[in-house]
C-alpha positions as CSV (number, residue, x, y, z in Angstrom):
1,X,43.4,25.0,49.6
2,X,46.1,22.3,49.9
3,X,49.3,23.4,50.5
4,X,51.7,22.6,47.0
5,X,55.3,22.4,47.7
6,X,57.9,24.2,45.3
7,X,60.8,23.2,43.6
8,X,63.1,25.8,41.3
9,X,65.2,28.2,41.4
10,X,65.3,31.2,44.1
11,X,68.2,33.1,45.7
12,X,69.2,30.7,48.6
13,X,72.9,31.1,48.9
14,X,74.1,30.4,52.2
15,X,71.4,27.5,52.0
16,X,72.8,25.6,49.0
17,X,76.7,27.0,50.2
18,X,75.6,24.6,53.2
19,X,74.3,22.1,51.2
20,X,77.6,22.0,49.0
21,X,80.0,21.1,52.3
22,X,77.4,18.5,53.5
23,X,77.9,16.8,50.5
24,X,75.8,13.4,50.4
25,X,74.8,13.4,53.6
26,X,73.2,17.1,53.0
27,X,69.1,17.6,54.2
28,X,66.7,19.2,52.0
29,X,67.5,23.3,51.1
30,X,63.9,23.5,52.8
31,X,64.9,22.0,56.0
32,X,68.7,23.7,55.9
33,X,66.6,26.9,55.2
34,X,63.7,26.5,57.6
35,X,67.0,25.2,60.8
36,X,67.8,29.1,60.3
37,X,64.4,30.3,61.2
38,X,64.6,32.3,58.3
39,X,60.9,32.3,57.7
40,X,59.8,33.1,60.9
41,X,59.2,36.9,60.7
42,X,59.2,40.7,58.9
43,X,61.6,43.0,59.3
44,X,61.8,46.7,57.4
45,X,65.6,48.0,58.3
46,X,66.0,51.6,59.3
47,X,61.9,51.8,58.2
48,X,62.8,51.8,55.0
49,X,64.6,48.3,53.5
50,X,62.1,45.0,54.0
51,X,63.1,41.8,54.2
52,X,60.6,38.9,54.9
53,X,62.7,37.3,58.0
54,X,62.8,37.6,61.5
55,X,63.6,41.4,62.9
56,X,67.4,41.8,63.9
57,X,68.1,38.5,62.0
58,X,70.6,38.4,59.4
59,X,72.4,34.9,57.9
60,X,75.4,35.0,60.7
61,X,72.5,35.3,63.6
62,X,71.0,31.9,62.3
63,X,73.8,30.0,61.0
64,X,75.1,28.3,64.4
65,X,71.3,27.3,65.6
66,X,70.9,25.9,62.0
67,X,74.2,23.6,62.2
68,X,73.3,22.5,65.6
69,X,69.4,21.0,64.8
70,X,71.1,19.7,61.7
71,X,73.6,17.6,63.7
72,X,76.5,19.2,61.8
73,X,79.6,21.4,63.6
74,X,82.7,23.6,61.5
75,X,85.2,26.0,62.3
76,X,84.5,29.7,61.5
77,X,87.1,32.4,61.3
78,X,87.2,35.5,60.1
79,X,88.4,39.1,60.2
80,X,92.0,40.2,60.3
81,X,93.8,42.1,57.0
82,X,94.0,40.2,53.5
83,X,97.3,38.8,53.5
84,X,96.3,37.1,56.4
85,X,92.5,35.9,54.8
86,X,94.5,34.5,52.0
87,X,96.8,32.8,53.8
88,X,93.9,31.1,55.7
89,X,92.0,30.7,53.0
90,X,95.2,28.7,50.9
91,X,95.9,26.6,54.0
92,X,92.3,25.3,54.6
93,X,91.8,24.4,50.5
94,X,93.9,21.9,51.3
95,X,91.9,19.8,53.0
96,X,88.7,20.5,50.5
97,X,86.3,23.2,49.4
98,X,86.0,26.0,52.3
99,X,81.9,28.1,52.9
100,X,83.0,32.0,51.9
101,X,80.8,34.8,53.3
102,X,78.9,37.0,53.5
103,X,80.7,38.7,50.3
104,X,79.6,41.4,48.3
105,X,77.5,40.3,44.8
106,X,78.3,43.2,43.5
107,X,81.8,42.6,42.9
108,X,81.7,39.3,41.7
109,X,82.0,40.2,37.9
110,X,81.6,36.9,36.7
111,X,77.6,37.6,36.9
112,X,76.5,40.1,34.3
113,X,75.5,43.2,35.4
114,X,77.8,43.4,38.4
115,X,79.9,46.2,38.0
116,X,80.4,47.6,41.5
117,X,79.2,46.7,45.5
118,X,75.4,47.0,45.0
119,X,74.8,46.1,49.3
120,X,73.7,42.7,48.3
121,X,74.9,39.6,50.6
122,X,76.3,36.3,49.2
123,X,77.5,33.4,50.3
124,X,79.3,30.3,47.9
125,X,81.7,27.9,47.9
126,X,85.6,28.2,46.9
127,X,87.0,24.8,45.4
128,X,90.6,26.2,44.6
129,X,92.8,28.6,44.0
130,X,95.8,30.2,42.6
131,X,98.6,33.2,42.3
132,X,95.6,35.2,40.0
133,X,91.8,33.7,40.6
134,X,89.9,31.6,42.4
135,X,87.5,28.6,41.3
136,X,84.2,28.5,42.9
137,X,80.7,27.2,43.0
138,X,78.5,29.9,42.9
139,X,75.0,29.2,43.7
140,X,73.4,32.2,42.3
141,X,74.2,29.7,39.5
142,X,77.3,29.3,38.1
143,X,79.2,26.3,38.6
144,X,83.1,26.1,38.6
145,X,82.9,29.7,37.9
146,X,86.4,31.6,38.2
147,X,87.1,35.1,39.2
148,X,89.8,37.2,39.4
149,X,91.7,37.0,42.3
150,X,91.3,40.6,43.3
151,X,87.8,41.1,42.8
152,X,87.2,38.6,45.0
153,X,89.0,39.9,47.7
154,X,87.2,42.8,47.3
155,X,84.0,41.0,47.9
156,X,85.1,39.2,50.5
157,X,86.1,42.3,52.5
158,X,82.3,42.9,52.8
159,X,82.9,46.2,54.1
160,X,79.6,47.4,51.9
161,X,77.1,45.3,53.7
162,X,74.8,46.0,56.9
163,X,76.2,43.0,58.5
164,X,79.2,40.4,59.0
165,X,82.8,40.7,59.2
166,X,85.5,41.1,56.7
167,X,87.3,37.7,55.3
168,X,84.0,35.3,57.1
169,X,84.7,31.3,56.4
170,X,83.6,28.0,57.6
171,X,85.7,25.0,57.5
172,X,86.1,21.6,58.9
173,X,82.6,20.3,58.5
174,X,82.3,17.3,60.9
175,X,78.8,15.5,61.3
176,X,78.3,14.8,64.9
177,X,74.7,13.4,65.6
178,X,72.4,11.4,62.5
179,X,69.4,13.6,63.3
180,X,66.4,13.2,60.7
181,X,65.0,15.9,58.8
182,X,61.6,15.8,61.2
183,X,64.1,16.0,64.0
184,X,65.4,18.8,62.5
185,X,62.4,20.8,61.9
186,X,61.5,20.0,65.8
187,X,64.4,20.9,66.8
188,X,64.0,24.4,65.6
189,X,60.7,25.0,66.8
190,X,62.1,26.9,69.8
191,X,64.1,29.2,67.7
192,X,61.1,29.2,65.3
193,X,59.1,31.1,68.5
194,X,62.2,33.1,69.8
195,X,62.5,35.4,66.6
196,X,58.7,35.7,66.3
197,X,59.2,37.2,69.5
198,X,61.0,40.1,68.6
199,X,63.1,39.8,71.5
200,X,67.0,40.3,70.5
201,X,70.0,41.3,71.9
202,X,71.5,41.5,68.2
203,X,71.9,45.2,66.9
204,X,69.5,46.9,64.7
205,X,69.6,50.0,62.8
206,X,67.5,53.3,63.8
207,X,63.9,52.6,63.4
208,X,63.9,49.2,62.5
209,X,60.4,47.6,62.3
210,X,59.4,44.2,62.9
211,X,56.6,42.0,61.7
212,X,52.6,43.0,61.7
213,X,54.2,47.0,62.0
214,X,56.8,46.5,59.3
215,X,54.1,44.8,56.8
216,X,51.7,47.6,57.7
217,X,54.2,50.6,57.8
218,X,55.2,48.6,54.1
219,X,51.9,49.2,52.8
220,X,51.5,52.9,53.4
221,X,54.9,53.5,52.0
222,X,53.9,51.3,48.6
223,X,50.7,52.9,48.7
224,X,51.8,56.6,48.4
225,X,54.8,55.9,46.2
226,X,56.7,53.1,45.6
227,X,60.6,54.3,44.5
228,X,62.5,53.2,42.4
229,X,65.1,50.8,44.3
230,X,62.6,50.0,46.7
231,X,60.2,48.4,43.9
232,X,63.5,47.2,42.4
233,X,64.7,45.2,45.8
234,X,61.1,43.8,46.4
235,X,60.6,42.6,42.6
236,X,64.4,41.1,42.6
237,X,65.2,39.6,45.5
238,X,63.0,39.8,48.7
239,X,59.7,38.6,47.2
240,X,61.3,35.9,45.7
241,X,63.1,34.7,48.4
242,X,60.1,35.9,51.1
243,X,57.7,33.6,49.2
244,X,59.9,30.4,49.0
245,X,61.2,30.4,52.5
246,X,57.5,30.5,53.7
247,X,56.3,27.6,51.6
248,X,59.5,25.6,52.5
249,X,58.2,26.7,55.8
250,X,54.8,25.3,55.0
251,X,56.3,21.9,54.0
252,X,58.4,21.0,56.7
253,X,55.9,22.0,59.5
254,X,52.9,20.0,58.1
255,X,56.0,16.7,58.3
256,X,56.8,17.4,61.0
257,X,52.9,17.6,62.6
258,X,52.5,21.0,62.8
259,X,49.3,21.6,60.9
260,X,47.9,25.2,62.1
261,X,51.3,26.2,61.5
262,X,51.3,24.9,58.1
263,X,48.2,26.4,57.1
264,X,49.4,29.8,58.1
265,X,52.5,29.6,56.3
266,X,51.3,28.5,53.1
267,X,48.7,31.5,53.5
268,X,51.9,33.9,54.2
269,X,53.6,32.1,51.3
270,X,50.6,32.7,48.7
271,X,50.2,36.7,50.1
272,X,53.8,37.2,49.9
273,X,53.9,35.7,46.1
274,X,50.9,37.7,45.4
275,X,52.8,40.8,45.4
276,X,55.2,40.2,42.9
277,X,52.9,40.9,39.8
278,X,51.3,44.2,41.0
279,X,54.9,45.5,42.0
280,X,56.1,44.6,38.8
281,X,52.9,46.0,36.5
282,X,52.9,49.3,39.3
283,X,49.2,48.2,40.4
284,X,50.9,49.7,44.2
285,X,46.8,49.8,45.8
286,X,46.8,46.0,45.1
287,X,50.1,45.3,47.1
288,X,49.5,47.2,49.8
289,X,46.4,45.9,50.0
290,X,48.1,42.4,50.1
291,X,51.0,43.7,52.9
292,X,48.0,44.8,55.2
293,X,46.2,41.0,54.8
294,X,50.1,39.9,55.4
295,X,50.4,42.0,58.8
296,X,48.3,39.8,61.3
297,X,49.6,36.2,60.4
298,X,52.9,36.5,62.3
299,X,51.2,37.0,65.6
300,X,49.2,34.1,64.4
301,X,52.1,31.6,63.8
302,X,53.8,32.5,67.0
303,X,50.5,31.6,68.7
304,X,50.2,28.4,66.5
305,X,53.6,27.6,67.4
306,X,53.4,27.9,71.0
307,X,50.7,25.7,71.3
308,X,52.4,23.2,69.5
309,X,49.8,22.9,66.7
């Protein structure tokens, strides 16, 4: 079946936070998405938490590789206390918006339902500011949104997530090389193979599983028993976003010539979207069936890969 490319809505932060500071000369969220290698892999933190993306890769880990096949360089700083973030953050809004994150969602009360740090990532894009709030685009979809000034700071401290550091930005967006989106998706072909590999230096919790394992050791856990906040984080966030950076996937490696590739990703794409009714109905037998079908395709794309097909 011929691979059908999607457009809509889906939780791509850091990809559309990118977008935003590329301005007109911004690539495709596919291609910014696909530069991270963000598609290229399984991973089920501590054995428990999945995420469809590479094992040991988080948004930090794929940011600089992305920038660089994009032809696209900034300054990033971050920790120290919060006077000293906000006195960063006030100087660099002076020369135009600054890229905030990761932050914690779960503080940014302008989003119903946030109440408290639920250990979700975000990333968005801070126009302005003053003594009490902060104006920012929000991708999760809010536009000019404003938010108290100290909820914010309380999501920027990010000291609830598994990764990053406190007070994270990225300024002074400079274009250095006109590099096409093909280019692009060449480019990260390498990377592409690297984290299909499973071969990091990066820290990972305790038990962390990666790829046809994580899929499989998935299955059995959805199969006996699917909690609570585990069906909750699947049906949410990670099938959604698991589904659309595999078809993005899809679409950029059938431009750029990559055909084999393609088909496997649009077949990972369709098996990852296909558990998103069963979770939410609780037909578990059917999803773990569809996590087991899932498990052999990654060794199959890093072999595609590698032989450049």
């Amino acid at each position: 079946m011929m691979h059908f490319a999607y457009t809509g809505s889906g939780p791509y932060c850091y990809a559309n936070s990118f977008a935003m500071m590329f301005g007109a000369q911004a690539p495709s969220t596919a291609v910014i998405e696909f530069a991270t290698s963000s598609p290229f892999g399984m991973q089920l933190l501590g054995g428990t938490l999945p995420f469809f993306d590479p094992y040991g890769w988080d948004p930090e880990a794929g940011s600089e590789g992305a920038l660089a096949a994009l032809g696209w360089t900034s300054t990033l700083s971050k920790g120290g206390d919060a006077d000293d973030a906000l006195s960063r953050l006030r100087a660099a809004l002076k020369d135009g918006p600054v890229w905030i994150g990761p932050i914690e969602m779960g503080h940014l009360r302008h989003q119903p339902g946030m109440n408290g740090p639920i250990d979700a990532d975000h990333y968005v894009v801070v126009l302005d500011m003053d003594e009490d709030s902060v104006l920012m685009h929000d991708p999760q979809g809010y536009p000019y949104a404003r938010l108290p000034l100290a909820n914010f700071m309380a999501a920027w401290r990010a000291d609830t997530l598994s990764y990053g550091d406190a007070y994270t930005m990225r300024t002074d967006f400079v274009r250095i090389a006109e590099i096409s989106e093909i280019e692009t998706i060449r480019a990260s072909i390498p990377a592409a193979i690297h984290w299909l590999s499973m071969e990091t230096d990066l820290p990972v919790p305790p038990g962390t599983l990666g790829n046809a394992e994580a899929a499989e050791t998935l299955a059995a856990r959805v199969a006996t028993g699917c909690d609570k906040n585990l069906r909750a984080h699947l049906v949410h966030f990670a099938i959604r976003t698991g589904a659309r950076r595999a078809a993005d996937a899809a679409a950029c490696l059938a431009r750029a010539g990559y055909n084999e590739a393609a088909r496997i990703a649009d077949e990972q794409a369709r098996l990852i979207g296909a558990l998103q009714y069963p979770l939410v109905v609780r037909k578990d037998a059917v999803a773990a069936a569809t996590l087991r079908a899932l498990a052999p395709t990654y060794d199959r794309m890093k072999t595609a890969l590698e032989h450049g097909c």
